[in-house]
N, C-alpha and C positions, 0 to 999 in steps of 0.2 A: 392034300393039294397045297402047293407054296403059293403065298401071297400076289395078286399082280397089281399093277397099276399103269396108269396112261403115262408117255414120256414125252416132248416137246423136241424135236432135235431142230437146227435149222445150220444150212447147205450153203453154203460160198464158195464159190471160187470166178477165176479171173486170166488164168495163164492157161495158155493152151486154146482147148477146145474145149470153152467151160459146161456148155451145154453136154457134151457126151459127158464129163468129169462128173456131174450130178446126177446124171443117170445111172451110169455104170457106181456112186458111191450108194445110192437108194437099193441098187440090189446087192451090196454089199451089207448095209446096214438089215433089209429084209434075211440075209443070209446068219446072219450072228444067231447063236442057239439062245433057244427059249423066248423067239424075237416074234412080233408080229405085227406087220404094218399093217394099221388100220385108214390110213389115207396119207395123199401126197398132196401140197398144197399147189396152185399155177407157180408155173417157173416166170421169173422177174426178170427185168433188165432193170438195172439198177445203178446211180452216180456212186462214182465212188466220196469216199465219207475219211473225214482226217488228213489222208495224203491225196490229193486229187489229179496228183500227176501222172495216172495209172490209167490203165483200159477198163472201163464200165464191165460189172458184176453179173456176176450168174445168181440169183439167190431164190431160195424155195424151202420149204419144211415138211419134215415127218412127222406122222401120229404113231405110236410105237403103246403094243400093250408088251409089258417087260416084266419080270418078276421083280416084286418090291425089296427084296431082300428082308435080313431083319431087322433090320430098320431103315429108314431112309435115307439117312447119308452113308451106311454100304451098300446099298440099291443103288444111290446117283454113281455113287465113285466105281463102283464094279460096268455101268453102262459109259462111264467116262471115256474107264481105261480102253474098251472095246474098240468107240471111237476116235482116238488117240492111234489105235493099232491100224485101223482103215486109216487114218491121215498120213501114217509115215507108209504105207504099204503102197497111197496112190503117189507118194514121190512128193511129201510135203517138205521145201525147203525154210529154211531158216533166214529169215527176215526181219525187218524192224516193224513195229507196231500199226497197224493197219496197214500196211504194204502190200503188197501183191500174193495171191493166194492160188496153190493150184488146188487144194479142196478144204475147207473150214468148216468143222461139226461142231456143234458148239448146243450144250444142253441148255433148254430156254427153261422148259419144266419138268416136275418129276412127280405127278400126282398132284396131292395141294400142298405139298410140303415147302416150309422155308429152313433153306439150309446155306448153312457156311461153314465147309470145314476143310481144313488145308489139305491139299492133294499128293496123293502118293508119285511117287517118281513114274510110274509109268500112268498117269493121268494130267502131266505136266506139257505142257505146250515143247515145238524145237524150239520157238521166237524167247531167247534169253528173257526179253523185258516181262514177255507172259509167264515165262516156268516157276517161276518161284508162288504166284498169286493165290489165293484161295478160290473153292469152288465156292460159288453163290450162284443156288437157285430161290428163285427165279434169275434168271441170267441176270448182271448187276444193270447191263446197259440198254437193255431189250426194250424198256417201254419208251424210249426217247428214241428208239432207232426205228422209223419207217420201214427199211429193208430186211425188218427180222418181224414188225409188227403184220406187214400186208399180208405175207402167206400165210405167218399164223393164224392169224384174223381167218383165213380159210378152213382152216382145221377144225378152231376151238371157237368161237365168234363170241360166244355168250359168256365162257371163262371169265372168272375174276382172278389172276393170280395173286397171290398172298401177297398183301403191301402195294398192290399197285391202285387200289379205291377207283375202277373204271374197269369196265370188259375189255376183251382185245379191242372189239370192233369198235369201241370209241374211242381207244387211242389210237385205230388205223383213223380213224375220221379225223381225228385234234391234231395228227403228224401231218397227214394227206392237206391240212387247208392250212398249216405253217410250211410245206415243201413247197419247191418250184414243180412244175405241173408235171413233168417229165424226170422226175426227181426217180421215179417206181412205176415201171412200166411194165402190164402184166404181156408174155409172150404167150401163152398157151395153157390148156389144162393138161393135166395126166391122165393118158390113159391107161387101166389096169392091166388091161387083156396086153398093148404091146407092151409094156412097163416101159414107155418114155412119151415124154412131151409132144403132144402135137398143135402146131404152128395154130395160133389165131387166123382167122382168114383177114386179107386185109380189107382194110375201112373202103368204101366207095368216095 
């Protein structure tokens, strides 16, 4: 029996109809062989972050048991490329650096491993500025970012990732009370049985 281990992915996008676009990429991602989703975080409404002259985020994360490969950075890079092939497959265009996204998979973790190693071409971003970059997990930018920490935080909560000296759930606490209040606004849970998001009720 080949190795497995837990995988981190986490879901953006902005263009379109973002909410169907993280739906329909979660059964995409459940679809990939040898894949197993073991949870979906609540879907976010989220500011946008860098270029803010954009329309407000769709963001949410996957729990993925995946095979580890033989070792860990051909494990991350082989669930990369997978990723990489759902983004151009839902019509991901070519953009400058935080700009506008019609679907964003972006590996946060990959077990407890820390890895940096330079990405094969077909695990390379379309966005020229991102292609050339190296993989680093844990994601490089993940634990200053509220909109990649909140849903994780749902998944993994007690996680320490390698190098970050704090669980998710106290960097969603230590983001959450340096954010504006409305900064990561949760919309709904997932539910399994219809495989998509259903609406929060609203507040009285």
């Amino acid at each position: 029996m080949s190795r497995r281990t837990r995988a981190a992915i986490g879901l953006g996008s902005n263009v379109g109809d973002p909410e169907a676009a993280l739906t329909a990429a979660v059964a995409a991602i459940a679809a990939l062989p040898d894949t197993q989703v073991l949870g979906v975080s609540d879907l976010y409404a989220t500011v946008p972050v860098g270029v803010e002259d954009q329309a407000e985020f769709r963001n949410a994360a996957v729990l993925l048991d995946v095979p580890a490969g033989p070792d860990p950075e051909t494990g991350a890079i082989a669930l990369l490329v997978a990723l990489k092939s759902i983004e151009r497959a839902f019509g991901r265009q070519e953009r400058g650096r935080w700009g506008p996204r019609e679907i964003d998979l972006d590996l946060l973790l990959f077990g407890d491993a820390e890895i940096r190693v330079e990405r094969p071409e077909a695990a390379r971003s379309v966005d020229p500025e991102k292609a050339p970059r190296l993989l680093e997990v844990p994601h490089a930018l993940a634990r200053e970012r509220l909109f990649v920490v909140a849903p994780l935080a749902d998944l993994v909560p007690d996680a320490i990732p390698p190098g970050w000296g704090e669980t998710v759930s106290e960097a969603r606490e230590r983001l959450s009370a340096a954010s504006p209040p409305n900064a990561v606004r949760p919309l709904g849970a997932w539910d399994a049985a219809a495989r998509r998001w259903l609406s929060a009720p609203a507040a009285d």
